[in-house]
KEZAGU-185307 format. One record per atom (N, C-alpha, C, O): y negated, x, z. Coordinates in pm, whole numbers, plus 50000, padded with zeros to 5 digits. Atoms other than C-alpha are relative to their C-alpha. Example, Ala and Ser with C-alpha at 12.3 -4.5 7.8 and 13.67 -1.06 7.14 Angstrom:
<rs>
501195008950000 504505123050780 498805009050000 498825019450066 501194991849994 501065136750714 498914992350073 497804997450090 
</rs>
This chain:
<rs>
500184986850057 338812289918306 500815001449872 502045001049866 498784995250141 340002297917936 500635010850029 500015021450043 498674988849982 343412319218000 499845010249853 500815017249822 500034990550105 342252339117684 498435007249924 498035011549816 501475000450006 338562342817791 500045015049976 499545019249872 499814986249981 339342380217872 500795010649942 500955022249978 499154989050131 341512394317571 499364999249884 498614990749835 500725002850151 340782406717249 500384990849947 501414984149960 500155009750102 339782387117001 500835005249884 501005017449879 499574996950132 341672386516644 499075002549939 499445010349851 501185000450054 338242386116518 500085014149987 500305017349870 500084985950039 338132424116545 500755007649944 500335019149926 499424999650068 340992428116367 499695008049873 498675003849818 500754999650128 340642449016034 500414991249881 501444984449874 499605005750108 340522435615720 500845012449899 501245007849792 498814990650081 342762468415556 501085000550070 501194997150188 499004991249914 345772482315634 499945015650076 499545026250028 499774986549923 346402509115902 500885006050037 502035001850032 498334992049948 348562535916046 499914993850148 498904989050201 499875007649864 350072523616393 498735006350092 498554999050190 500794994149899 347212545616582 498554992949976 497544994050045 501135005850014 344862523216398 499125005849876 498094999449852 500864995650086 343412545416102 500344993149880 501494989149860 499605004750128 342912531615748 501255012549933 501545024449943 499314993350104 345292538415509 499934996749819 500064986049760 500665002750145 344312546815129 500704990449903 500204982949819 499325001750115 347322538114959 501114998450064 501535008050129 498455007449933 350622518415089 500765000049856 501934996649843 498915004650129 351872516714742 500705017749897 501645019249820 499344985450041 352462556114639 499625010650091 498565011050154 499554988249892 353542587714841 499215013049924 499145017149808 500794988750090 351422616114799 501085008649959 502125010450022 498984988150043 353122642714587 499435014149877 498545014449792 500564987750129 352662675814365 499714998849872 500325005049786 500945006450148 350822663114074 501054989549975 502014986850048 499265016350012 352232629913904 501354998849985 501784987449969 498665002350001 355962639013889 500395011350090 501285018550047 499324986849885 356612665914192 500324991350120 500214979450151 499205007849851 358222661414517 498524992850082 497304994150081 501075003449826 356402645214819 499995008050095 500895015350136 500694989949907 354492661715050 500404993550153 500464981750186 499545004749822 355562661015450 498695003150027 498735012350110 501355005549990 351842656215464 499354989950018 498264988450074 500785009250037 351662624115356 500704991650163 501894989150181 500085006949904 351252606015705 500974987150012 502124984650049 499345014349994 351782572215674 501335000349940 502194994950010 498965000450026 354622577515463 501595001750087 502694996250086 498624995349893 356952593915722 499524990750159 500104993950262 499855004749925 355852571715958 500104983349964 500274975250056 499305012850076 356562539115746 501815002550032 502624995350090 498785000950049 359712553015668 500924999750165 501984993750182 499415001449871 360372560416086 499994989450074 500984987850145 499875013650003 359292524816163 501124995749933 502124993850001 499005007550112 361452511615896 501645003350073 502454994950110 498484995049950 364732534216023 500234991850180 501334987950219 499455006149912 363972518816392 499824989250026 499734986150144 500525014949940 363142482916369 501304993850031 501424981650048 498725008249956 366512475316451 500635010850116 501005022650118 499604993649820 367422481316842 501304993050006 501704983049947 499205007549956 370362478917029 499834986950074 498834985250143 500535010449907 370622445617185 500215000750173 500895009950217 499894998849878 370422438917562 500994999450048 501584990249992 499014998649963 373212445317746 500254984150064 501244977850026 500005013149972 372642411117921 498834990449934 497754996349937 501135007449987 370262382317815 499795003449843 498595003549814 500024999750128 370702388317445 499044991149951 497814992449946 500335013150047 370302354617305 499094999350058 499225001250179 501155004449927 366722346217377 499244991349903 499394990249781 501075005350094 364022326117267 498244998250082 498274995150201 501584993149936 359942332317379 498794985449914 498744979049809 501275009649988 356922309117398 499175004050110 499525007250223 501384995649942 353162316817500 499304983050079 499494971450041 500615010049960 351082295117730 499095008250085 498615019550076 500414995249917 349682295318008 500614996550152 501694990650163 499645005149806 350102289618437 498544995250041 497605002049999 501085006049923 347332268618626 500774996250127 501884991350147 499624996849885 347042274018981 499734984550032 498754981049967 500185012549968 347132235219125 499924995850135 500114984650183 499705002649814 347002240319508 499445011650043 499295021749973 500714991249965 345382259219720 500815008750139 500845005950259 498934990749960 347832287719826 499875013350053 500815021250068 500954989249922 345292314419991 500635005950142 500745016650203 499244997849845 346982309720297 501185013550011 501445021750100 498784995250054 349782326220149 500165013549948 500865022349999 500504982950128 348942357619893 498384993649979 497904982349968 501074999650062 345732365119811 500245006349812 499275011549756 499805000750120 347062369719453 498624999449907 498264987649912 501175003250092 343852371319210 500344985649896 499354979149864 499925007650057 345922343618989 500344988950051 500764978649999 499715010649915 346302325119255 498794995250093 498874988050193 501524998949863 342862324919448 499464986150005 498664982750092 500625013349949 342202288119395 500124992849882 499944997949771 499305012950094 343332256319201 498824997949885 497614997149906 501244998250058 341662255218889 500465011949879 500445009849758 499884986150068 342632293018761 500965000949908 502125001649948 498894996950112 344442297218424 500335014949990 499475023650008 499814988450013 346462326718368 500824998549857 501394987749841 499374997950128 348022337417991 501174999850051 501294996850169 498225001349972 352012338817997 500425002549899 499805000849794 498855000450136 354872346117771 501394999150080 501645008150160 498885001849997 358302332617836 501065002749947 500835007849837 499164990950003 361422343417803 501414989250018 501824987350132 498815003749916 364612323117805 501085003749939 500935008149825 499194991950073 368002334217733 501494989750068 501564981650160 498545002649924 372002326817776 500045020550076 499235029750063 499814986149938 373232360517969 501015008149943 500735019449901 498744993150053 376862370217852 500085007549891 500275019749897 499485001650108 377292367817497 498545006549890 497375004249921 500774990850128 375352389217167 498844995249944 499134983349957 501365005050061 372162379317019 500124986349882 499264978249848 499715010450120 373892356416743 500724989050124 499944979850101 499015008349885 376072334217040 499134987250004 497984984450038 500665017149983 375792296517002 499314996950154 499564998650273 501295002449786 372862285617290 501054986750085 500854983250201 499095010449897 375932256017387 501045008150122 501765001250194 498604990749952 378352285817567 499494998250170 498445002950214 500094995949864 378932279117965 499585013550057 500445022250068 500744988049973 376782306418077 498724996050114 498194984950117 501634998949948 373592312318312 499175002649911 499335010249815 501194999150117 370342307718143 498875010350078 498805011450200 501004987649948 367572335818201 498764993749988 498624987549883 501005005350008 364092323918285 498785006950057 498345006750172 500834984549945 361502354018261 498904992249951 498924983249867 501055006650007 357892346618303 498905013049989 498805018650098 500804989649990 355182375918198 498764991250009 498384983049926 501235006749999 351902365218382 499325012549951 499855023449975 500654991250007 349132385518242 498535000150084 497494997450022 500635000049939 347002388218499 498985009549998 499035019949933 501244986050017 343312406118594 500125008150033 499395017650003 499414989549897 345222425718829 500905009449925 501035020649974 499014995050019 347872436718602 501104990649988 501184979750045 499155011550019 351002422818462 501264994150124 501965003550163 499025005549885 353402405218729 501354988349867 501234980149775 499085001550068 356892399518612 501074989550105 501504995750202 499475007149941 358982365618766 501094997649923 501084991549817 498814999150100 362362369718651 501194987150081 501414988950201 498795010349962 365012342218746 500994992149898 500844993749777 499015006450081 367932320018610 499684988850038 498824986250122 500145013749956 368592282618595 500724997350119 500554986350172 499285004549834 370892284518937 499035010350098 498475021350088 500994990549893 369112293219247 500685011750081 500115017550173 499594987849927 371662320419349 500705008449870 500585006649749 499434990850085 373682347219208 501495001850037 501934993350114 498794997650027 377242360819176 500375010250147 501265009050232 499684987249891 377022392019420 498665001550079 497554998950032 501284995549927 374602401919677 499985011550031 499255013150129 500194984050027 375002441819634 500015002949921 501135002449871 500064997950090 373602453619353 501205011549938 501335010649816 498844989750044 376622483219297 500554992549906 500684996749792 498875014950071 378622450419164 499444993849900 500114986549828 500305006950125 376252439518915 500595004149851 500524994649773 499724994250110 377772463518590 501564987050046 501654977849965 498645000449973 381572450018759 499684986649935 499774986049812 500305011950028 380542412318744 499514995349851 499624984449797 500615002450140 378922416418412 501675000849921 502234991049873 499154996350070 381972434318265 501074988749962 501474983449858 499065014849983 384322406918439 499664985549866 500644980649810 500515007850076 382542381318207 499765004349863 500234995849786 499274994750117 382542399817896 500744999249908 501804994749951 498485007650119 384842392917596 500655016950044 500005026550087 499024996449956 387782412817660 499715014449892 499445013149772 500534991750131 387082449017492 501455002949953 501305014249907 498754999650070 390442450717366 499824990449891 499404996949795 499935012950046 390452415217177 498624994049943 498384988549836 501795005850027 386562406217193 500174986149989 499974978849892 499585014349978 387592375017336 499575000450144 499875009150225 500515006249845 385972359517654 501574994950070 502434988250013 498715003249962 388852355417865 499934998050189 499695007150268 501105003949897 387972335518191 501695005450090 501325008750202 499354989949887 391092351918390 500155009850076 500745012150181 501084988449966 389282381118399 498554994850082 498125001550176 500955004149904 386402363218547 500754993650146 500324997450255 498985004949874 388802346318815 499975008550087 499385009450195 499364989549924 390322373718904 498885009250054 499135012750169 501254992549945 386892394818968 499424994150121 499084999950225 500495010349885 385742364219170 500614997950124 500194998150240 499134997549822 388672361819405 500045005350069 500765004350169 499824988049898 387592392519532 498905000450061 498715010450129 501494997249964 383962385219627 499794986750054 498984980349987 500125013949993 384142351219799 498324993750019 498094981650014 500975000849997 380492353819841 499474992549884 498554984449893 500365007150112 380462343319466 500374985949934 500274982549816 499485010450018 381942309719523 498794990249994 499254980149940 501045007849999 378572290319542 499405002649847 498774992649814 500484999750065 377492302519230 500504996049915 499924987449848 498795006850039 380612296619067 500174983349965 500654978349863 499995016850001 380222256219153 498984999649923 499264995149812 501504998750109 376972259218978 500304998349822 499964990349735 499534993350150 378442274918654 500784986549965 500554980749859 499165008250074 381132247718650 499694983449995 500314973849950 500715013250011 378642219718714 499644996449862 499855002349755 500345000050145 377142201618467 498525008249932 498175009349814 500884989050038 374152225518484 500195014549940 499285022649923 499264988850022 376502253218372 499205001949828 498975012549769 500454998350133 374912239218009 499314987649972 499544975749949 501375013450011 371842222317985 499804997349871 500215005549788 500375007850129 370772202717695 499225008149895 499435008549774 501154985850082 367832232017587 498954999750104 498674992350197 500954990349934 365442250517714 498604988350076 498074988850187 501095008749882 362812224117834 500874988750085 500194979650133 499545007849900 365062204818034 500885009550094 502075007950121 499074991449925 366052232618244 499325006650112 498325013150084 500534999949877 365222238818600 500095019250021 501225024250021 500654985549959 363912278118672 500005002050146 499474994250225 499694995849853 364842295018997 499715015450035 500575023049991 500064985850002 363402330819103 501065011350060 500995023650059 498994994250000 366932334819242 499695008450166 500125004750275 500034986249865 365802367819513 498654996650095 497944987750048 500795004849908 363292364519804 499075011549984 499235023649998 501144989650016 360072378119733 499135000350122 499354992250211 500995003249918 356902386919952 499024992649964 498964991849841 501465003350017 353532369719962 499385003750136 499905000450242 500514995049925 350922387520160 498634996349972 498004998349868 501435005749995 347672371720260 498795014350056 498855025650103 501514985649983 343732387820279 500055004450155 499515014550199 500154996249841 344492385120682 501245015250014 501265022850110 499114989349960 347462411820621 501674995149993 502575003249966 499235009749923 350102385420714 501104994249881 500834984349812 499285003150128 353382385320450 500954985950053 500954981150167 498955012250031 355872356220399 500935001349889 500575002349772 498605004050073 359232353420251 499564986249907 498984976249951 500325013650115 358892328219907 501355001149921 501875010949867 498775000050160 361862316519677 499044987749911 498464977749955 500445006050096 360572303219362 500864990149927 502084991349918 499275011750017 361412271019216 499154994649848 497924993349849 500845004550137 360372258918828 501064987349949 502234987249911 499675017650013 360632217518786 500024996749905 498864993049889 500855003550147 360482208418424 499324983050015 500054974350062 500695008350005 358252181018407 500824985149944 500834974350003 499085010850061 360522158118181 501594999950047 502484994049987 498635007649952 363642158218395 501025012149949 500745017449841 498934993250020 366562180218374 501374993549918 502014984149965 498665006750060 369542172418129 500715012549967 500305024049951 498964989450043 372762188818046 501204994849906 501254982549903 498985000150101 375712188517794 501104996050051 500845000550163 498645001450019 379182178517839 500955008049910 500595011149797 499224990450142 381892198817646 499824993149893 499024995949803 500415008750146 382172172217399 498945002249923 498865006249807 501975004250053 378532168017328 500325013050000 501325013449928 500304984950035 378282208317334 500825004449889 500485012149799 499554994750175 381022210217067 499514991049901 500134990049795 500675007750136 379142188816846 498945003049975 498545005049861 501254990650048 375992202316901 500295015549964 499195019749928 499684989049999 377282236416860 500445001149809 500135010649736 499774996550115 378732228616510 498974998849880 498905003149765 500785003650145 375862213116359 498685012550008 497995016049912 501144987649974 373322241616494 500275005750127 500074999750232 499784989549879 374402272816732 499115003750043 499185009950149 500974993149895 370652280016785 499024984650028 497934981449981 500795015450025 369632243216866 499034999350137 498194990850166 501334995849832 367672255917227 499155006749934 498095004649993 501144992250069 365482277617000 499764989349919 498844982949971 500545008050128 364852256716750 499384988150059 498254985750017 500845008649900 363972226317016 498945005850048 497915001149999 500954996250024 361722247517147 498545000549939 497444995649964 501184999150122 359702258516862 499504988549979 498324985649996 500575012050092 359932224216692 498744997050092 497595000550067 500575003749912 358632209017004 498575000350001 497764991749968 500904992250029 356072233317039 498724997649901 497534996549930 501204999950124 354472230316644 500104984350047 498944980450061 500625015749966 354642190816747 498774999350020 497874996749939 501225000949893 352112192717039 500984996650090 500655002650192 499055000649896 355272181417259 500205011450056 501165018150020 499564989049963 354652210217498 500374998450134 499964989150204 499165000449906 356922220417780 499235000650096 498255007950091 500734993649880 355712219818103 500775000550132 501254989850169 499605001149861 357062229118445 499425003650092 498695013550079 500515002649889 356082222718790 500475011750100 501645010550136 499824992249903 355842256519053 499854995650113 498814990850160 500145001849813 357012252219424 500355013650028 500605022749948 499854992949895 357512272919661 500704999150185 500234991350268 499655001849907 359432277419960 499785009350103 500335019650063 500724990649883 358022298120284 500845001350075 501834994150069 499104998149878 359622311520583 499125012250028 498685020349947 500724986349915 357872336820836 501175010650029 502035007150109 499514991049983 359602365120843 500325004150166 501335008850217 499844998449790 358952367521269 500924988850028 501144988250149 499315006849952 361352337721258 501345000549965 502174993850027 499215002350060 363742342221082 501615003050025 502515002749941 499004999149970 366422349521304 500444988750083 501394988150161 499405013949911 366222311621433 500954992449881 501434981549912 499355006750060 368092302621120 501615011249988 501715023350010 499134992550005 371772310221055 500705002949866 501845000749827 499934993550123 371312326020733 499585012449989 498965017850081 500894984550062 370212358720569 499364995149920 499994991049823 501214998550089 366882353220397 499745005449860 499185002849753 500164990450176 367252377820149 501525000149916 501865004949808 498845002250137 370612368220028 499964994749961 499484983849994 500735009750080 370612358119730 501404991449918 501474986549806 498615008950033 374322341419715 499694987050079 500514977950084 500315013649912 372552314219940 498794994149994 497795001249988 501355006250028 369892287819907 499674996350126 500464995550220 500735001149898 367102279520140 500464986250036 500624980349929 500315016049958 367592240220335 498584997749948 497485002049981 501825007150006 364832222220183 499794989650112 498774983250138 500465011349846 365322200320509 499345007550094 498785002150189 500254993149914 364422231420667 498435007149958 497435008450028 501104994650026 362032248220443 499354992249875 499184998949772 500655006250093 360472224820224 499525002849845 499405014849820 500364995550094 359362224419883 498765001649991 498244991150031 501345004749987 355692231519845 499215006549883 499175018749871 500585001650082 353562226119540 499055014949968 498375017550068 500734989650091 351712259619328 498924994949909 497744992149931 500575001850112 350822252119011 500944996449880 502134993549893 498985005550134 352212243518661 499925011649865 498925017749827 499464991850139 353682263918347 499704994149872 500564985349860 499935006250135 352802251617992 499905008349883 499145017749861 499874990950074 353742263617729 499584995349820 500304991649727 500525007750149 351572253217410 499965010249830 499545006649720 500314991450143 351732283217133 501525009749960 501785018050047 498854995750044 355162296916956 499445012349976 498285014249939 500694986450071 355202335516893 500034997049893 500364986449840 500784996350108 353862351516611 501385009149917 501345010349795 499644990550059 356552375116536 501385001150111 501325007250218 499075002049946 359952368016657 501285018950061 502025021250156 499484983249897 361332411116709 499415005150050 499975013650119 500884997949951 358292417916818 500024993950164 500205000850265 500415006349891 357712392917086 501334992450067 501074986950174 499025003249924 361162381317193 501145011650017 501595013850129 499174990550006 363602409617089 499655012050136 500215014450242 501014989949938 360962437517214 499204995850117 498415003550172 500545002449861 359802420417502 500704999850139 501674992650162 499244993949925 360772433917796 499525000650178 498645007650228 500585004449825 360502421718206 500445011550086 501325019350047 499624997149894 360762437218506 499644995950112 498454992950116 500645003949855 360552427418897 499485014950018 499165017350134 500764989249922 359182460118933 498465001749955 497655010549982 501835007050038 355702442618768 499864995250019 499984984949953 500545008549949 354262430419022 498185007150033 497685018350027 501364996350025 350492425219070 499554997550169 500324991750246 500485000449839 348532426519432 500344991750060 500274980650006 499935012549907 349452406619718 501704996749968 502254993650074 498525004950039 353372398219557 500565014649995 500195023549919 499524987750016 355382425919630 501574998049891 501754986949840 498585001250070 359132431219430 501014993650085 500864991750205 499295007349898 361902414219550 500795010050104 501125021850095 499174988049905 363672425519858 501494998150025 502215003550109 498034998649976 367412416819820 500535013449927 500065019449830 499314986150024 369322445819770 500965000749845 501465010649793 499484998350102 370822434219468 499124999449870 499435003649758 500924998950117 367602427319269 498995018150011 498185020649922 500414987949982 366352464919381 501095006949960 501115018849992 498974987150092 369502479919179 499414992949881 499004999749787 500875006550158 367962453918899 498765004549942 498365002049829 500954989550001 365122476818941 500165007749845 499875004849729 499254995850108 366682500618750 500564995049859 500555000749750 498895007250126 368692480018509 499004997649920 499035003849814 501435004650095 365432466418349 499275007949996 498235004349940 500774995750059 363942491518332 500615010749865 500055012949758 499214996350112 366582511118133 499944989449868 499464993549762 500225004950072 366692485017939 498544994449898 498704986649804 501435002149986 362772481417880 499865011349865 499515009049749 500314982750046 362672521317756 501014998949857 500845005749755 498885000450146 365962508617488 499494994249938 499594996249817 500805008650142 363722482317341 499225005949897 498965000549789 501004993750107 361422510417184 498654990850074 498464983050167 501605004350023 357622504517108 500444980349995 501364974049942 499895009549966 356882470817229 498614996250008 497575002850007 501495007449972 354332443017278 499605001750141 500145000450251 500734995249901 351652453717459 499804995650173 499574983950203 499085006249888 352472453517845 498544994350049 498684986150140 501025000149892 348642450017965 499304983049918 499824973349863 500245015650106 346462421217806 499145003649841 498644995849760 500284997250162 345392440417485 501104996649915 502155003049904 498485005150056 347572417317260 499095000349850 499854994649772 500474999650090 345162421116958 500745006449928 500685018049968 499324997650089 347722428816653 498855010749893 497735007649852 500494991050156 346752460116368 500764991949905 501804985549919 499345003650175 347402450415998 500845016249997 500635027749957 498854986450066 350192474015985 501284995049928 502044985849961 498525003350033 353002475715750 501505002950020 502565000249964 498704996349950 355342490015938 500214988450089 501344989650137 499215011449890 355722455516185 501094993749826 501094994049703 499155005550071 358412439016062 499704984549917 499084974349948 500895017150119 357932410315751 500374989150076 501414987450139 499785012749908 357472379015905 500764988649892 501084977449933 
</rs>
């Protein structure tokens, strides 16, 4: 199935310029005014809404997940996973769905070298027939806290120091010693996965325990799992201060290059199951998400694959302004149910509403000739 059988076309596109609602506009180059040397008129449309574009194309940045970088593809379903969700993008091996990716460091400001020991963010917008479904995860398969109250604390802890504006990991220590829950994630951070090489050699984890609910009625517990195809690598300090001096955005820029090559990324979706009616024969909590599943116990089991073959178009547009939530999900996949990604609820979506006017959430991605987007 072409993943872009069912969106507009650029073809319909105009050939003038318009105002953002889509109407021509006569004249981009002078402001109407009271004959050829009088004031301007608060009439003239486009003008005051050029000039209100213009005043907000610059947003605050995200409180977390700053640093990002975004690539379009698609997902093909590769297994036949019916059993499971009746998902529409999932209904049978074979089925392409559109995508836009999302990856990020978490801590540190929008300019922050991509080498900095950090968690990497790995957001996935499927655009589905159903509606958009939003798979948000990092490169470790757990998290820091498992009550969302603690997510602002944990953030803060990590933080450059607002006194100094200096990262100051005694402050992270000291936050940690108090939550021993966050000792698994911790080993993670100080592994050598703490700082992967770039963005396609980096293993995707959906982190929180979602549902899948089949056409019989019949849900299941899933943690998500994203394989990169070419192998996982990571940095060393050394190697990260050397890559760091000769280029601070050298995960974006791999990427892209990659990308305009034809070298495109691809990773491999599993899945891990558990029946919910059993789940008190194991001696875990399911939905915490400071703990990973036994794959001796619950196996890994094959989806489909991620590829990602087309660089955006418009880098504040489509990475700045693009904006996830687990609370976009599409039939059959419900939101996650750990208690700390249901305060994340919230958090993203505040943050969603700060990005402003944004790329379009549904699958009308057909661009106006307007001059208020920002110059490419």
């Amino acid at each position: 199935m072409d993943p872009y059988k069912f969106r507009p076309s650029s073809a319909f596109d105009t050939t003038y310029t318009t105002t953002n609602a889509g109407g021509p506009v006569w004249n981009d180059n002078e402001a109407l005014t009271v004959g050829p040397r009088g004031p301007i008129l608060l009439e003239d449309y486009h003008l005051i809404e050029k000039i209100a574009h213009f005043a907000r194309e610059r947003i605050p940045e995200r409180v977390v997940h700053a640093r990002g970088a975004s690539a379009k593809g698609f997902f093909e379903c590769t297994h036949d996973v019916t059993g499971l969700t009746c998902a529409d993008f999932l209904r049978a091996p074979g089925v392409q769905t559109p995508v836009i990716v999302r990856f990020s460091t978490v801590i540190h400001e929008r300019g922050s070298p991509e080498t900095i020991r950090d968690p990497r963010g790995f957001a996935v917008k499927f655009y589905t027939r159903e509606g958009n479904w939003d798979l948000l995860g990092n490169n470790f398969p757990v998290f820091f806290i498992r009550d969302g109250i603690k997510f602002p604390d944990v953030i803060h802890a990590f933080k450059p120091n607002p006194k100094s504006h200096i990262q100051e990991y005694w402050r992270v220590f000291d936050f940690l010693s108090h939550h021993p829950e966050s000792l698994h994630t911790f080993c993670f951070l100080f592994d050598d996965v703490g700082v992967p090489t770039d963005y396609r050699h980096m293993e995707g984890f959906g982190v929180n325990t979602y549902t899948f609910i089949n056409r019989a009625g019949k849900a299941h517990y899933v943690k998500f799992h994203w394989k990169p195809t070419c192998g996982v690598k990571c940095l060393m300090e050394d190697e990260a201060a050397v890559v760091c001096g000769r280029n601070h955005s050298h995960a974006t820029q791999d990427l892209y290059d990659s990308i305009a090559a034809g070298i495109y990324p691809e990773w491999k979706l599993y899945v891990q199951v558990m029946d919910p009616d059993h789940e008190d024969q194991y001696d875990f909590d399911p939905l915490d998400d400071t703990k990973t599943w036994p794959e001796d116990l619950l196996p890994l089991q094959p989806v489909g694959r991620l590829v990602l073959n087309r660089n955006i178009d418009n880098f504040f547009a489509e990475n700045e302004q693009l904006a996830f939530g687990p609370g976009s999900s599409c039939r059959a996949s419900t939101t996650p149910t750990t208690r700390c990604c249901n305060a994340g609820l919230r958090v993203r979506r505040h943050a969603a509403v700060q990005a402003g006017p944004k790329l379009p959430d549904a699958a009308s991605e057909c661009t106006k000739v307007c001059p208020a987007q920002q110059s490419l």
